[in-house]
C-alpha positions in Angstrom: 85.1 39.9 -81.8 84.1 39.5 -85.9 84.5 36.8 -87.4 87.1 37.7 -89.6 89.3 38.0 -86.5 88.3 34.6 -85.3 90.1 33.4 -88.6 93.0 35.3 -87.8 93.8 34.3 -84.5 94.0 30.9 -85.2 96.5 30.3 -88.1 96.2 26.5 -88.1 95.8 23.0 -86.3 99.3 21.5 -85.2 98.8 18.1 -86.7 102.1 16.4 -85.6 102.8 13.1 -83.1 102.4 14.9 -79.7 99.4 16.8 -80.5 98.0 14.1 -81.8 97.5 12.1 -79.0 96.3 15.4 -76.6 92.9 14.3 -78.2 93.2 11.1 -76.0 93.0 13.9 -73.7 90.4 16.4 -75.0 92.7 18.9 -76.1 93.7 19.9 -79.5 96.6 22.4 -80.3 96.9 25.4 -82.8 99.5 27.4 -83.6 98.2 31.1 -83.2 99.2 34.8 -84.2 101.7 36.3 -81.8 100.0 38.9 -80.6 96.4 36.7 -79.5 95.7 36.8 -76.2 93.9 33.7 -74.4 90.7 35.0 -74.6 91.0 35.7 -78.1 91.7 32.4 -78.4 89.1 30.9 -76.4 86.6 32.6 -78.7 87.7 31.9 -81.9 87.7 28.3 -80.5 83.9 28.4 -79.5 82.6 30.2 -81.9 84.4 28.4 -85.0 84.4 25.2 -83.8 80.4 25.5 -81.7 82.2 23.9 -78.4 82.8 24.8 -74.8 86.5 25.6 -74.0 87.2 24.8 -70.2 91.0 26.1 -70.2 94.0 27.6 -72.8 97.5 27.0 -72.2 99.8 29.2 -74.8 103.6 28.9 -75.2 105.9 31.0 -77.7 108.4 28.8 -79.7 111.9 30.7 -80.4 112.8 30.5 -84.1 115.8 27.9 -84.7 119.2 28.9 -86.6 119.9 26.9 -89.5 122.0 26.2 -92.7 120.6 26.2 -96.0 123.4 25.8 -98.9 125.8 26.8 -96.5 124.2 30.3 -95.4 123.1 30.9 -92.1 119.3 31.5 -91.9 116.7 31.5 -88.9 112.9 30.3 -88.6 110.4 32.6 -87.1 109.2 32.7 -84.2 105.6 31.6 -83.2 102.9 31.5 -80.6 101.3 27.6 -79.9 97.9 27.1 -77.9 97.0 24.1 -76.7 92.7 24.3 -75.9 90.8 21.9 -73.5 87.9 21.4 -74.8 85.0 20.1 -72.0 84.2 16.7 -71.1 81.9 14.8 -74.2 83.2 17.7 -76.7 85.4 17.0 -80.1 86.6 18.7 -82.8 87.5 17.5 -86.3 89.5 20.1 -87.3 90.8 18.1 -90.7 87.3 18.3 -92.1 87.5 21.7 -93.0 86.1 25.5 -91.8 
């Protein structure tokens, strides 16, 4: 896989409360393209980040309906991943690529 893929497939760290304290854990979450499979995923993981991925859980969050100024509008969809990363590995994703 090239590198430029590797960049695609991961569109960004989730950086809220509950994936937040996954690092207690040694897992970190991303929210990835739709269409990235899990080893995609995996990959782009190892070979951005230089760290051993042991497993990669993906979920695919529906869009919400909502009002904005009284018109009825709807948020995409999107794919999450949530990577366990092996025992004694860490990522510090905030630093920068």
């Amino acid at each position: 896989m090239s590198t430029e893929r590797n960049y695609n497939v991961l569109v960004g760290p989730l950086v809220t409360e509950k994936a937040t304290m996954l690092s207690e854990h040694g897992q970190i979450a991303f929210r990835v393209r739709l269409d990235a499979t899990k080893a995609e995923i995996r990959r782009a993981v190892e070979n951005l980040f230089d760290v051993k991925v042991t497993a990669v859980n993906t979920l695919r969050v529906k869009g919400k309906t909502k009002l904005f100024r009284g018109r009825r509008g709807r948020r995409s969809d999107y794919k999450k991943a949530i990577v366990t990363l092996a025992e004694g590995q860490n990522v510090d994703y905030l630093a920068g690529l």
